[in-house]
C-alpha positions as CSV (number, residue, x, y, z in Angstrom):
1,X,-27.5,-27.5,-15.2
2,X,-29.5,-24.0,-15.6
3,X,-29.8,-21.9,-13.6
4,X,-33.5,-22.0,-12.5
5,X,-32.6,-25.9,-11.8
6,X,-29.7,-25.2,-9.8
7,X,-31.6,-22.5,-8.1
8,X,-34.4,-24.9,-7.1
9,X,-32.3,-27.1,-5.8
10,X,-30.6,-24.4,-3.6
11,X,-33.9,-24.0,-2.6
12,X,-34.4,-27.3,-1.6
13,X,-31.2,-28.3,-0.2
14,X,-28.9,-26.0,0.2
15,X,-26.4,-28.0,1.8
16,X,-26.2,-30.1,-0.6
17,X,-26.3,-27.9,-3.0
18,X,-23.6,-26.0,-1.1
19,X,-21.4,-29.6,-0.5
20,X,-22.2,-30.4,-4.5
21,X,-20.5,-27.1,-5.6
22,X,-17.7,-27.2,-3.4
23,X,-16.4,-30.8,-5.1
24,X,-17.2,-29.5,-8.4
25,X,-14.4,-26.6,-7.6
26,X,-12.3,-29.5,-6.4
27,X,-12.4,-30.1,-2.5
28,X,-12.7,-33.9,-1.9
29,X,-14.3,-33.2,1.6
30,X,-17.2,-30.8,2.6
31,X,-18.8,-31.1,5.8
32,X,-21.1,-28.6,8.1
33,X,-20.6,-28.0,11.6
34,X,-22.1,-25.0,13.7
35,X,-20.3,-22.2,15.9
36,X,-20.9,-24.2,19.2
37,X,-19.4,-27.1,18.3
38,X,-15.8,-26.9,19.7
39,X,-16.2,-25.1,22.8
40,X,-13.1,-26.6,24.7
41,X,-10.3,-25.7,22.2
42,X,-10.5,-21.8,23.9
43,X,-9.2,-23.4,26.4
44,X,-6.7,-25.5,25.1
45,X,-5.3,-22.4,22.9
46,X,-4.9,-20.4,26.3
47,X,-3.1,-23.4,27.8
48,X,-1.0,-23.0,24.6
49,X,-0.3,-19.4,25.0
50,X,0.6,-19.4,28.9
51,X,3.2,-21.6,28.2
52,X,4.9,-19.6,25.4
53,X,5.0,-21.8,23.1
54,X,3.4,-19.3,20.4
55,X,6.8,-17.4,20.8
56,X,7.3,-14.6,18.5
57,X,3.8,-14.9,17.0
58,X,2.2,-12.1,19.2
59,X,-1.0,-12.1,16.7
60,X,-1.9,-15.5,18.4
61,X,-2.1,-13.5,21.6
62,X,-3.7,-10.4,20.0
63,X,-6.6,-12.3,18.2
64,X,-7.4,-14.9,21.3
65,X,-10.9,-13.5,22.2
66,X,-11.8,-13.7,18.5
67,X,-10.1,-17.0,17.7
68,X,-12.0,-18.5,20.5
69,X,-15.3,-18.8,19.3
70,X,-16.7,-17.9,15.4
71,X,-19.2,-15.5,16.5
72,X,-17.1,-13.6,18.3
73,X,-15.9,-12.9,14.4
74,X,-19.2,-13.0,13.2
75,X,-22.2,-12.7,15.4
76,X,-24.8,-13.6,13.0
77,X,-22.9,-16.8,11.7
78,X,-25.1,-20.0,12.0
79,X,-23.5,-22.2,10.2
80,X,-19.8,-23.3,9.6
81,X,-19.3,-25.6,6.0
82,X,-15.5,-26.5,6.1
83,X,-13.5,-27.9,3.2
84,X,-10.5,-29.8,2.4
85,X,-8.5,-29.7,-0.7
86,X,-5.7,-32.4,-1.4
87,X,-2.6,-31.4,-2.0
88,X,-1.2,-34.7,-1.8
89,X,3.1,-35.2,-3.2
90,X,3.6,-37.9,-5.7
91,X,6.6,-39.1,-3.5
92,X,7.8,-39.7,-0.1
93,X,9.0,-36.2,1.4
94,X,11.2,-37.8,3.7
95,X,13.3,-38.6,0.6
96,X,14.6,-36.0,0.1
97,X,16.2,-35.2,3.4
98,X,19.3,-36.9,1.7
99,X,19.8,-34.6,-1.1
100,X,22.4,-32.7,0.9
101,X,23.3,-30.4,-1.5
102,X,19.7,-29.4,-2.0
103,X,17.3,-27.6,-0.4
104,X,13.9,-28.9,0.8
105,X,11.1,-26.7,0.5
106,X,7.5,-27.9,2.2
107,X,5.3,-29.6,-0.1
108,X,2.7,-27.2,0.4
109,X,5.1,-24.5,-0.7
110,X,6.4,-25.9,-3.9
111,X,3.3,-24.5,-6.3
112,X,1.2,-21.4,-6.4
113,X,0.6,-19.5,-2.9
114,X,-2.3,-21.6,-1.5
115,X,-4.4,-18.9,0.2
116,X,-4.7,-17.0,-3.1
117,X,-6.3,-20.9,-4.8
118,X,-8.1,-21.4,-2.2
119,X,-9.8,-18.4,-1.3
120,X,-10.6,-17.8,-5.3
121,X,-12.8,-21.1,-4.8
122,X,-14.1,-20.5,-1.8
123,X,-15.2,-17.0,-3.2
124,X,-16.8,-18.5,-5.9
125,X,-19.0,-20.9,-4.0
126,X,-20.0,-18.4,-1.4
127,X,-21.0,-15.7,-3.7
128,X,-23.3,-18.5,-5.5
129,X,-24.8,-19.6,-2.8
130,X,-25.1,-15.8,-1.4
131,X,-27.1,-15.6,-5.0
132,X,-29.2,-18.6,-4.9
133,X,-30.3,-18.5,-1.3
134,X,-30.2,-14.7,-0.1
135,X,-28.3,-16.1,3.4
136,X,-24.8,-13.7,4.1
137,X,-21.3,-15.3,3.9
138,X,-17.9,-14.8,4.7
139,X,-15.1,-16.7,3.9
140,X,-11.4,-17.8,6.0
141,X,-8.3,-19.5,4.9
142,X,-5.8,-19.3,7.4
143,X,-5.0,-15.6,7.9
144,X,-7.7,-14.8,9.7
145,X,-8.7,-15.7,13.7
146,X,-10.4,-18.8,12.6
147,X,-9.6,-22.1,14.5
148,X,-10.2,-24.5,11.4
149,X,-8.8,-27.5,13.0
150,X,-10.6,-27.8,15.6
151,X,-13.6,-26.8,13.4
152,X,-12.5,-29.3,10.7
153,X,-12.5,-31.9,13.8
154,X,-16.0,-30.9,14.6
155,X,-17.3,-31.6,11.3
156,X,-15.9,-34.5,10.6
157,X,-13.4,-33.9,8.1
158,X,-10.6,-35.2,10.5
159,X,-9.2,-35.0,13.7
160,X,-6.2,-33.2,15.0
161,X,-3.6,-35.7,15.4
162,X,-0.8,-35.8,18.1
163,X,1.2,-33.4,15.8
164,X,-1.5,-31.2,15.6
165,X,-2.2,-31.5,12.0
166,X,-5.7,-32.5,10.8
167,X,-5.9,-36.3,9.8
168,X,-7.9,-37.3,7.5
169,X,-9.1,-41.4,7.2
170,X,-9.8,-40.6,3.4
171,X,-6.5,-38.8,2.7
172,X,-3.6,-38.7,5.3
173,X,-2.3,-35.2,6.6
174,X,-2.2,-33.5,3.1
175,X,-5.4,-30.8,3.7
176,X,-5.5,-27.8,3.0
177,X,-8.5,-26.1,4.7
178,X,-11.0,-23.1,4.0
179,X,-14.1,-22.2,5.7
180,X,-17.3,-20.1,4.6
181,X,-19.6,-19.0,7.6
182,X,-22.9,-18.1,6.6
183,X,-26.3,-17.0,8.2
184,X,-28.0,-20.3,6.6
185,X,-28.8,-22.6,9.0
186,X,-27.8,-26.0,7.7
187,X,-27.7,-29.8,9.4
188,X,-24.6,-30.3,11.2
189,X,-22.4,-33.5,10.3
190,X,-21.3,-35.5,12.7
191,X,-17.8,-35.2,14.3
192,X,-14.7,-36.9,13.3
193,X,-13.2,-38.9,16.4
194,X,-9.4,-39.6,17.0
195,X,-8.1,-42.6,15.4
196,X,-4.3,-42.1,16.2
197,X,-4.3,-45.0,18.8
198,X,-0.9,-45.3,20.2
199,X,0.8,-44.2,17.2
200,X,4.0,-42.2,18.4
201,X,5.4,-41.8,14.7
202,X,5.1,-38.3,14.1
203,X,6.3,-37.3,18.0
204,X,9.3,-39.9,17.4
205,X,10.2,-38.6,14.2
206,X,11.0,-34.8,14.9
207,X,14.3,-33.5,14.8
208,X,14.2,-30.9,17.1
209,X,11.8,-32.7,19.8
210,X,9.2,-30.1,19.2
211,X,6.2,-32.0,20.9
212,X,6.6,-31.9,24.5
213,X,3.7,-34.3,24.7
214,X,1.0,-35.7,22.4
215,X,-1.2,-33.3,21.1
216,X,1.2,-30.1,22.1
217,X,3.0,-28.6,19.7
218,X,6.2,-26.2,21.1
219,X,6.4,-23.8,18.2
220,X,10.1,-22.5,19.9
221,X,11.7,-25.7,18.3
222,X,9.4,-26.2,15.7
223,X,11.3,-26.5,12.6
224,X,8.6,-24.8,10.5
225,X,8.4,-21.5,12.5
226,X,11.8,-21.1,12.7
227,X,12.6,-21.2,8.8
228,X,9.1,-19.3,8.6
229,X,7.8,-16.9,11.3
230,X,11.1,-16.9,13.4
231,X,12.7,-13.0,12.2
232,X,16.0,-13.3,14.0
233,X,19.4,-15.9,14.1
234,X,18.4,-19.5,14.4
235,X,19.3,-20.9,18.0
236,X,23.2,-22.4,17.5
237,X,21.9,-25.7,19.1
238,X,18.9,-25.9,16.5
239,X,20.6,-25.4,13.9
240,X,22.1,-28.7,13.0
241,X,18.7,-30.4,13.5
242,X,17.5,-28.9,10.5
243,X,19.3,-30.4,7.9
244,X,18.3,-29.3,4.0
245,X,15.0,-27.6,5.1
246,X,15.1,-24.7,3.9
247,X,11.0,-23.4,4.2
248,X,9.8,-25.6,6.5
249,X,9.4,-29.5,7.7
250,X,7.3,-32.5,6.4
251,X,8.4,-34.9,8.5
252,X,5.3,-35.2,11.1
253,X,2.9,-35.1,8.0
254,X,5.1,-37.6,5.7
255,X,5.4,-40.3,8.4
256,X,1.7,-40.6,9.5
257,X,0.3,-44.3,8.5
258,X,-3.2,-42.8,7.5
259,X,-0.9,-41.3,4.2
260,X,-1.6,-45.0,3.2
261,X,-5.2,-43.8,2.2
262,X,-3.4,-40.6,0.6
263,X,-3.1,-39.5,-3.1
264,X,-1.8,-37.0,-5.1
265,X,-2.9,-33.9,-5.7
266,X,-5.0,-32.9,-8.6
267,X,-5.1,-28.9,-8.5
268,X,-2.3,-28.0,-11.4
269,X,-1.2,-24.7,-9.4
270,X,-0.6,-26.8,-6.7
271,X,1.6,-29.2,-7.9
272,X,5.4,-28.5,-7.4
273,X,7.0,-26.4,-9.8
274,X,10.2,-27.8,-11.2
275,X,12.2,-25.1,-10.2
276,X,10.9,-25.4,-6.5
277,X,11.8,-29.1,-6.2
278,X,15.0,-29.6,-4.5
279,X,16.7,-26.8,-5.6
280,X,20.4,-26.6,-5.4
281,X,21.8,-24.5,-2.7
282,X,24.7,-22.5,-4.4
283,X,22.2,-21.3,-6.9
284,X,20.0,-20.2,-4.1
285,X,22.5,-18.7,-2.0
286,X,23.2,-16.5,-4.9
287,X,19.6,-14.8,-5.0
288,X,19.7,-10.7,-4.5
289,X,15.9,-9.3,-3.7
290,X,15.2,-8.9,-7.4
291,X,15.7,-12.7,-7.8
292,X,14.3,-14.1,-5.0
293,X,11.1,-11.9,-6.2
294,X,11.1,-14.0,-9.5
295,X,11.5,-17.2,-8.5
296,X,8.9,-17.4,-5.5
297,X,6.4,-15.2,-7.6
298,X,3.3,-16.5,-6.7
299,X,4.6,-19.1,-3.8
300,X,4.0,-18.6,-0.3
301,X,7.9,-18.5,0.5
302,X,7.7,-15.0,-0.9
303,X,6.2,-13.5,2.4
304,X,9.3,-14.7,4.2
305,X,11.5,-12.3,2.0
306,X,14.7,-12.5,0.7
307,X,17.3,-12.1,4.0
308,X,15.3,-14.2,5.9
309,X,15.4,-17.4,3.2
310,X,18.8,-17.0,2.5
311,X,19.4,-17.5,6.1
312,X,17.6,-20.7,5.7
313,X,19.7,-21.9,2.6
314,X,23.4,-20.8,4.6
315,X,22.0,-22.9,7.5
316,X,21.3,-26.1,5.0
317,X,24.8,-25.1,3.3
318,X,26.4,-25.6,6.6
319,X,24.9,-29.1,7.6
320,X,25.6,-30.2,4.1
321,X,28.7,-31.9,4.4
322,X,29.8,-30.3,1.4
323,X,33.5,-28.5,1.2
324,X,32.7,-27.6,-2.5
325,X,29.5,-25.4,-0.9
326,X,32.2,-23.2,1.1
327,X,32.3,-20.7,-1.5
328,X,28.5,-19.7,-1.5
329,X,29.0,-19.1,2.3
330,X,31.7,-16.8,1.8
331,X,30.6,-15.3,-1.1
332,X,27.7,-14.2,1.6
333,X,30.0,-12.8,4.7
334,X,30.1,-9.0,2.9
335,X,26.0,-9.3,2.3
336,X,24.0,-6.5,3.3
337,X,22.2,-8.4,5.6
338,X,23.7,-8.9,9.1
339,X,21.0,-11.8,9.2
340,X,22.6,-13.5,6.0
341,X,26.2,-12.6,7.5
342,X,25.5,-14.2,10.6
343,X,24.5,-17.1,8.9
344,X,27.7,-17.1,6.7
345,X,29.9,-17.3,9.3
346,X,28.2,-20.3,11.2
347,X,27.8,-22.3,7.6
348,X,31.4,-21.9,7.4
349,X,32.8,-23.0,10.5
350,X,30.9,-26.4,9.7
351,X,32.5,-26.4,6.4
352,X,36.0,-25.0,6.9
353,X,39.3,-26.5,9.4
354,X,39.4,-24.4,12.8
355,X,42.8,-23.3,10.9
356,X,41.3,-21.8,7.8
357,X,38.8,-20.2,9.4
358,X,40.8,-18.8,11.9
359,X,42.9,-17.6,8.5
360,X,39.5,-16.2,6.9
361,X,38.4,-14.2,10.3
362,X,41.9,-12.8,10.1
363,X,41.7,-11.7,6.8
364,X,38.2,-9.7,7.7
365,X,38.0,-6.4,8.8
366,X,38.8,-5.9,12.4
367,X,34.8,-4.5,13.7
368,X,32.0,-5.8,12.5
369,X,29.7,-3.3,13.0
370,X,26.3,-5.5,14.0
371,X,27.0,-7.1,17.5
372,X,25.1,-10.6,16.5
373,X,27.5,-11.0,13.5
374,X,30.1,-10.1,16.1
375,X,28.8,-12.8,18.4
376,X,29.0,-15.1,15.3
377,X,32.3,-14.9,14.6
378,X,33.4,-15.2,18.2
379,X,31.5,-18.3,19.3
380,X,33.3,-19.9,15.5
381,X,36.1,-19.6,16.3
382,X,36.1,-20.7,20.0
383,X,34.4,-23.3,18.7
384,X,37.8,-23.9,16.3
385,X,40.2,-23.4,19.0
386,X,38.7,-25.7,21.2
């Protein structure tokens, strides 16, 4: 098409010509709604953050006026177009739960950091439609105090199901989702309404009895905050729950019988990278900074940093089952991290007899200098005694 044409036509129709351009750079869903249209979820958010169950994540707390209600981000936005692009796995997540010796990493996590693909499309269409039509834009994926469920609900690309996650008819739970606000006023779609019924699958199915009720989501026990935003030791009782997932859970998404409709994804730097998918934990264990760079170049599992992943992988290491992965552990207890220490010491008191462990701690120096590493070792081996 040139130029002039697609010009006219932006002209013409700019949502469509916006919603045309949007599937040519790959989204499968494009749909308008307007500021105004989800008034009530300000309030559900502050419900959310009185009870706590944001935890550590202060910047929920921090960005509430502005994550309330788009033009409190943008004054002159008239017009929301929100997008959803498939990232779909070619296989059941919840299959690899019994790869014991491996570590799961979330779908979404296994290609190319999705922010960085998304936002270079959503760039691309904006500043197109910037040129053809002279209206502003700004675009949002994720990072910012944008509310693009509840937006995405209001347009009609789903609805937030009783996991929280947008739900798709079309596609299952495998969305990711970018907004562009502009100051083009464009028809609204209609709203998507909730089709989850009396569907209990993804409550029933969490390990760590994260949902304290439909629809509410306790981020505290939330097995994908605490591999991800959680900085600190992993509560002792959680930590069995979480099995091989070592950056975050799938099992809410994976279980949802709308994935019937779902495909795989098409975006190539999306798709799972073959050193991503199921890794083995000893190798993993094994990563110093330098390594842990290279290998999640690119990948959103790099923003975690090293210490904090490598706590993950001891934590799968010790609900493996696995003797033969007591040497990774130990291999860790002199680390430089008292987070990865920590960690050690717990993977191997699930690995080890109370009396070899009791041997090992003998064998150690007499102080540990960081008091949680301390803690550690203490609640091991009382846990061996008893």
């Amino acid at each position: 098409m040139s130029t002039s044409t697609s010009e006219n036509i932006a002209d013409a129709d700019p949502k469509g010509w916006l919603t045309g351009r949007a599937r040519a750079e790959g989204f499968e869903i494009a749909r308008v709604t307007t500021p105004e249209a989800a008034p009530d979820k300000g309030e559900n958010l502050s419900r959310y953050l009185a009870d706590g169950f944001h935890a550590t994540m202060d910047w929920m707390a921090t960005t509430a006026e502005r994550r309330r209600h788009p033009r409190a981000l943008w004054p002159d936005v008239r017009s929301i177009l929100v997008l959803g692009l498939n990232y779909g796995p070619d296989h059941d997540p919840l299959a690899d739960l019994k790869h014991r010796d491996r570590g799961m990493i979330s779908v979404y996590a296994r290609g190319d950091d999705y922010h960085d693909v998304v936002k270079k499309k959503l760039k691309s269409i904006a500043r197109d439609f910037a040129a053809r039509t002279g209206a502003e834009v700004k675009v949002f994926v994720d990072t910012a105090p944008v509310m693009e469920k509840p937006l995405a609900e209001a347009a009609g690309v789903g609805w937030q199901g009783k996991h929280t996650n947008l739900v798709s008819r079309d596609l299952g739970s495998w969305l990711f989702l970018g907004a562009i606000f502009t100051t083009a006023g464009l028809a609204a779609d209609e709203p998507e309404t909730d089709h989850c019924g009396s569907c209990r699958a993804c409550l029933d199915i969490c390990p760590t009895d994260a949902f304290p009720a439909p629809y509410r989501l306790d981020a505290r026990r939330c097995i994908s905050y605490l591999t991800i935003e959680h900085a600190g030791p992993i509560p002792r009782d959680l930590r069995p729950m979480i099995g091989n997932r070592i950056y975050g859970c799938d099992d809410c998404l994976a279980v949802c019988p709308w994935n019937k409709f779902a495909r795989a994804g098409r975006d190539a730097k999306l798709a799972a990278r073959t050193e991503l998918d199921l890794p083995a934990l000893a190798k993993l264990a094994e990563l110093d900074d330098t390594a842990f760079r290279a290998l999640f170049s690119k990948s959103p599992v790099k923003r975690i940093k090293r210490d904090r992943f490598v706590r993950n992988v001891l934590i799968a290491i010790g609900n493996s089952g696995e003797p033969a992965l007591a040497d990774a552990a130990r291999a860790r207890l002199d680390d430089g991290s008292p987070l990865v220490r920590g960690a050690a010491v717990w993977a191997l008191s699930r690995l080890l007899s109370g009396r070899h462990l009791t041997r090992l701690a003998a064998a150690r120096p007499e102080h540990e200098a960081d008091p949680q590493v301390r803690e550690e070792w203490r609640a091991a081996l009382s846990e061996a005694a008893a």
